[in-house]
BALO-887546 format. One record per residue (C-alpha): residue in one letter; x, y, z. Coordinates in steps of 0.05 Angstrom, whole numbers, padded with zeros to 5 digits, always signed. Layout:
# residues N
aXYZ...
# end
This chain:
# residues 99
x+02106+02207+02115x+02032+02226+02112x+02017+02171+02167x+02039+02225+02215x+02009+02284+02198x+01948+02321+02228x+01885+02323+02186x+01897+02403+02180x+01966+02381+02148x+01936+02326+02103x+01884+02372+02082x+01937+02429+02066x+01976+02386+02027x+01918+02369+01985x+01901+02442+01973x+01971+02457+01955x+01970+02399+01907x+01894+02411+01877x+01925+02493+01871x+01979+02456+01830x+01940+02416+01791x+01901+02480+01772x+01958+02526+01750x+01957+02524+01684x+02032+02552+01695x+02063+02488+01722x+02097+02438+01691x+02064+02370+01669x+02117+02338+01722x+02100+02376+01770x+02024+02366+01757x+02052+02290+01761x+02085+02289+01823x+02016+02331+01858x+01971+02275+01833x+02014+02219+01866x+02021+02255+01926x+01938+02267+01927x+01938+02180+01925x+01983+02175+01970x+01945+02224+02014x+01878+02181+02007x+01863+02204+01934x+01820+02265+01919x+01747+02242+01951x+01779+02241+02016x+01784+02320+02020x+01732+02329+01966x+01661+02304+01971x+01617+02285+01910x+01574+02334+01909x+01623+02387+01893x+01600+02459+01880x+01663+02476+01839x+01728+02454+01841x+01757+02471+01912x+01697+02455+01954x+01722+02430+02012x+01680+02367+02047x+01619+02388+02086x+01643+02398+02164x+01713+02422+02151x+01693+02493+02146x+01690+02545+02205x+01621+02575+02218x+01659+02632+02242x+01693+02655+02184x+01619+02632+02140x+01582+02681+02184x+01632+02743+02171x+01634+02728+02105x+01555+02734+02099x+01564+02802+02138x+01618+02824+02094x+01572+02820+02041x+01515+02850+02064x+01565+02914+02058x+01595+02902+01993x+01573+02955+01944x+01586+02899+01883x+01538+02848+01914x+01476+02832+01887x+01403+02842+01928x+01395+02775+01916x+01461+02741+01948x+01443+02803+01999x+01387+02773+02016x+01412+02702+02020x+01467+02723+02069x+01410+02757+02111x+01375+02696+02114x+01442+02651+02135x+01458+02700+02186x+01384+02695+02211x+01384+02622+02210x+01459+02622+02251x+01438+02665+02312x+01479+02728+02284x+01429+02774+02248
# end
């Protein structure tokens, strides 16, 4: 089955099964049948690298600068965010071009 799916479809399967295996609300089957599927998919380092910044950090490269960039602007007008992160957004959006 997973031989003919894009790698946006392999990779969304994985996130719904890594969601799964987080929920503390689902069954220990369930949990079960997500961590067969993620072998069967490649296993867990193929949509996760090593160097993982928490949990659900997807592998450097499948992100879209895009949606990075107006996240750093979104922050740079959220009343809740520190100077600090402010500042490191200001910096990212400096470095991409879209200060």
């Amino acid at each position: 089955m997973s031989a003919n799916l894009s790698p946006e479809e392999r990779s969304n399967m994985a996130n719904g099964h890594k969601a799964n295996l987080s929920n503390p609300n689902t069954s220990e089957a369930s949990k079960q049948a997500s961590r067969q599927a993620l072998k069967e998919l490649g296993g867990e380092d193929a949509f996760y690298s090593e160097d993982k910044q928490g949990d659900d950090a997807p592998t450097a490269g499948m992100g879209n600068e895009g949606n990075v960039i107006g996240g750093h602007k979104a922050n740079l007008s959220n009343p809740n965010t520190s100077e600090e992160a402010k500042q490191h957004s200001k910096e990212v959006l400096k470095e991409h071009g879209a200060a």
